[in-house]
C-alpha positions in Angstrom: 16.9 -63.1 -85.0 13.1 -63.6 -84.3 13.6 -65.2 -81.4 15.9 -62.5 -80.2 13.7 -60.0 -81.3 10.6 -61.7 -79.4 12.6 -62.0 -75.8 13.1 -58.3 -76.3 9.7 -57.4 -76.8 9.0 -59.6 -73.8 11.0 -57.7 -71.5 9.3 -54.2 -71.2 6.8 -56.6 -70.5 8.2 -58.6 -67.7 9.1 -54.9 -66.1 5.7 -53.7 -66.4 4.2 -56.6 -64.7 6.7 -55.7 -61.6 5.6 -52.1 -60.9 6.0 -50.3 -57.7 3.0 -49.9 -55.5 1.5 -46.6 -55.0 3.4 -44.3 -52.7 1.7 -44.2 -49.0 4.3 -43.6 -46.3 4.5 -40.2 -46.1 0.4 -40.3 -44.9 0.8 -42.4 -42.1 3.3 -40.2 -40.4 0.7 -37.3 -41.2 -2.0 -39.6 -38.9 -0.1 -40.5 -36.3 0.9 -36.5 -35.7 -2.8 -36.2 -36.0 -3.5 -38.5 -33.8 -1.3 -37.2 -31.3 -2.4 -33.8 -31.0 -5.7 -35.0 -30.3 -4.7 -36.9 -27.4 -3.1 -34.0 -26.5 -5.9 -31.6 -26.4 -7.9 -34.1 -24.9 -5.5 -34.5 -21.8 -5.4 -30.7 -22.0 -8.6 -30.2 -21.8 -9.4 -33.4 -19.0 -6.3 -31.2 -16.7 -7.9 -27.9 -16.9 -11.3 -29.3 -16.1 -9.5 -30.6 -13.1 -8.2 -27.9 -12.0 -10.9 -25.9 -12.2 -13.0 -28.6 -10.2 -9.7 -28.1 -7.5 -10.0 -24.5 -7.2 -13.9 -24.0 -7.5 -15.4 -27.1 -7.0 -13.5 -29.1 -4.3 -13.6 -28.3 -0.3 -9.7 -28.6 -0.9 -9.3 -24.8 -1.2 -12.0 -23.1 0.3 -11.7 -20.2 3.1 -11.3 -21.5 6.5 -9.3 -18.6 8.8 -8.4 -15.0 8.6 -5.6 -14.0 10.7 -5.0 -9.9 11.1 -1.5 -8.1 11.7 -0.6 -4.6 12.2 -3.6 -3.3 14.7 -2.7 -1.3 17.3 -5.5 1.4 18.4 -7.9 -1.0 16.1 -8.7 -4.3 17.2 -8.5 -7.4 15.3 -12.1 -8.2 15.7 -12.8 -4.5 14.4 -11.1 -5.2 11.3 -12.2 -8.3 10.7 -15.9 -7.8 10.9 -15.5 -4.9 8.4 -13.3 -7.2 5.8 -16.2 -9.4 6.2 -14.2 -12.5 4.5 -16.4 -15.2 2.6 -15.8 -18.2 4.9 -16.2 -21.2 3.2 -16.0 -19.5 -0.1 -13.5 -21.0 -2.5 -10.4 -19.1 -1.7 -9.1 -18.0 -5.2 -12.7 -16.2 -5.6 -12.1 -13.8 -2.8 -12.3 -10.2 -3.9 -9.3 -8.5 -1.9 -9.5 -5.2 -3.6 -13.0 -4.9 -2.7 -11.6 -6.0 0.8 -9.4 -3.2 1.0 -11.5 -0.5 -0.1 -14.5 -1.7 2.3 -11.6 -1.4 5.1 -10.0 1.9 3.8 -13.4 3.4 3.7 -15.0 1.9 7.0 -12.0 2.5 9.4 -11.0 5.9 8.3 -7.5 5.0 11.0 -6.6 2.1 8.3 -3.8 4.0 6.5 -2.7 0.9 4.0 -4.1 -2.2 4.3 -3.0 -5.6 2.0 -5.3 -8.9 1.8 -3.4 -11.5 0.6 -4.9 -15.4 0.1 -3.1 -17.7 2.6 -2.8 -21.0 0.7 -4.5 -23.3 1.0 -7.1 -21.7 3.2 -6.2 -18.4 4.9 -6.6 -14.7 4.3 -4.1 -12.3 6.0 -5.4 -8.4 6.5 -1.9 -6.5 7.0 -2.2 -3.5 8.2 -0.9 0.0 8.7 -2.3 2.6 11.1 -2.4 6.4 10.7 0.0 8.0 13.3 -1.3 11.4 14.6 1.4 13.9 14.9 -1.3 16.7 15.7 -4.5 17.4 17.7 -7.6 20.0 17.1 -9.6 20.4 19.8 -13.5 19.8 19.1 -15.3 21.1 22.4 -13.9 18.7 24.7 -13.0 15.7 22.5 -9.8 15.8 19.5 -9.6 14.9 16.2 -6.5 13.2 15.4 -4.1 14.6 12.4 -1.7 12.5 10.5 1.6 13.1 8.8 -0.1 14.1 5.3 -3.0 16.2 7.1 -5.8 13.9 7.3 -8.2 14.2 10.1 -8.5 10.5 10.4 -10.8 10.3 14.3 -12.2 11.6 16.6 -11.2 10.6 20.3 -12.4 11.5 23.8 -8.9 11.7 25.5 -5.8 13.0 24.1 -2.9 10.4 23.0 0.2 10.9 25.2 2.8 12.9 23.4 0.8 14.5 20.4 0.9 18.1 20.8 -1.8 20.3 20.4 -2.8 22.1 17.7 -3.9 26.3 18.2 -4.9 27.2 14.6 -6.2 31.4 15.3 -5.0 33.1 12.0 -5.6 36.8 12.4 -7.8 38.6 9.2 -4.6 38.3 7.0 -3.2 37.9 3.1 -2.0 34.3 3.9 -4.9 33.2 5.3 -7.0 34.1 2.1 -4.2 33.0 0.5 -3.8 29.5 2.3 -7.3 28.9 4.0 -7.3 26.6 7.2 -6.3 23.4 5.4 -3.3 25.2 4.4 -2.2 26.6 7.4 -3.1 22.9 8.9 -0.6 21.5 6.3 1.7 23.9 7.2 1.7 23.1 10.7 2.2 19.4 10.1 5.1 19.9 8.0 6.7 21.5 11.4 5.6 19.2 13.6 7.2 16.5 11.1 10.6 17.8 11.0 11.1 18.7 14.9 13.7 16.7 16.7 12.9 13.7 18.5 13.8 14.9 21.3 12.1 18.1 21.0 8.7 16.8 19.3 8.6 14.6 22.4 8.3 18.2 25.0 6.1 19.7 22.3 2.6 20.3 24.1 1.1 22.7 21.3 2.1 24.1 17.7 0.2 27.7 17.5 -0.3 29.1 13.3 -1.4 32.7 13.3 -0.5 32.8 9.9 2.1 31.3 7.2 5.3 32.4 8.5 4.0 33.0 12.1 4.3 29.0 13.5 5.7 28.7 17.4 5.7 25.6 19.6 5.3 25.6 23.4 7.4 23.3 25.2 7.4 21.8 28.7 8.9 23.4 31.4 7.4 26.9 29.7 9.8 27.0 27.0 9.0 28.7 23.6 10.3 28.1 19.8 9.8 30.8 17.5 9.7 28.8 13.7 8.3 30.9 11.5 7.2 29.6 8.4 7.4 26.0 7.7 10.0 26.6 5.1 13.7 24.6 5.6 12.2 22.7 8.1 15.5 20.2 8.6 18.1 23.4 8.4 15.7 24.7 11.6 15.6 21.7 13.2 19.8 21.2 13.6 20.1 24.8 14.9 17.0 24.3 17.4 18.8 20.9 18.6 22.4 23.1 18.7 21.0 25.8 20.7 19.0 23.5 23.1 22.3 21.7 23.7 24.6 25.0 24.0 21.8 26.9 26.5 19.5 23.9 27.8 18.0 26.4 30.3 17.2 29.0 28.2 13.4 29.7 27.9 13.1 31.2 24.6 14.8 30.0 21.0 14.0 31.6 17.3 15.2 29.6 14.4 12.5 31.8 11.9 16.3 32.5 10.5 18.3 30.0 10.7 21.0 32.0 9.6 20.4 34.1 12.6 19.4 32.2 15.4 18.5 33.8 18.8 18.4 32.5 22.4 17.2 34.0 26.0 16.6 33.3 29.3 12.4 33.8 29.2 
């Protein structure tokens, strides 16, 4: 029974001496995450250095050419010495919006104009022209009207096929009312919506006041229009009545309900 009794003490013992070791898996997991984010942020870090060297620092990407599109009264070498484009400066720096204000400004004929980078080494200027529709004599030379009313130049001979514009408002309600931009609005909104066809024989649009707008046509013919207002609805019976009496001398669409038509 002693003996017994002794080989059972002796086995907490023996059980003791053959403890577990102290728990330290979990933590190396923990270090090698660790250790890979690092890396991480250093490779990070090493590629955006890089690329910032690519786009800044190299001669990889720098401004070698500008090519311009769209110029038809302008000429390229007008435009471009106006864009004045950074050659040899690196070609994501470029400031295009300050590109196309400077050109906007400078050539006042430049309707829209878009700089756009040409990669790897280009900028394209792509542009869009005003298109005069009307003319106002200025003692000998013309300033040039476009679709929206902008007096965008002045020009020493007249452009083939842009009437001319005879703005004499008598003392009158409308022209208090309207003032000379007004009535110059009003008379590009009826040069707008003529027919080809007839915009292309107008020689002069005459305002004397809002609702008193003719054109004078080749060949001597006149168009009574009256006020700018339904424009398109005038310009279908103008086109029918040319058709029906093509040598007729004088058409009124002021009432396009009511049309009239004579021989002079």
């Amino acid at each position: 029974m002693a003996g017994q009794t002794t080989a059972q003490r002796g086995a907490p013992g023996r059980a003791d001496t053959t403890a577990r070791p102290p728990r330290s898996g979990p933590e190396r997991p923990r270090i090698r995450r660790r250790t890979l984010l690092i890396l991480i942020g250093v490779v990070a870090a090493l590629l955006t250095a890089f690329v910032i060297w690519v786009l800044y620092g190299s001669s990889w990407l720098r401004v070698e050419k500008v090519s311009t599109s769209g110029v038809e009264v302008l000429t390229r070498e007008e435009v471009e010495a106006v864009a004045a484009t950074p050659i040899g400066a690196p070609l994501v720096s470029v400031d295009t919006d300050a590109m196309e204000r400077r050109l906007r400004q400078k050539l006042p004929r430049i309707d829209t104009v878009d700089v756009v980078r040409s990669w790897p080494d280009g900028i394209g200027l792509k542009v869009t022209e005003r298109k005069s529709v009307l003319l106002v004599d200025k003692g000998g030379a013309f300033v040039e009207v476009d679709a929206k009313g902008v007096r965008f130049a002045t020009v020493d001979k007249a452009p083939m096929g842009v009437p001319l514009l005879e703005l004499t408002p008598e003392p009158s309600a409308s022209l208090r009312r309207f003032g000379g931009d007004g009535l110059l609005r009003e008379a590009v909104r009826v040069a707008g919506d003529l027919p080809a066809g007839v915009a292309k024989d107008t020689e002069v649009v005459r305002v004397t006041s809002y609702d008193a707008i003719s054109l004078r046509l080749t060949r001597d013919r006149v168009v009574t229009w009256g006020s700018g207002e339904d424009g398109p609805v005038k310009a279908r019976v103008l086109a029918a009545l040319m058709k029906a009496a093509p040598k007729a001398g004088q058409f009124d669409v002021s009432a396009p309900t009511a049309p009239a038509v004579s021989a002079s």
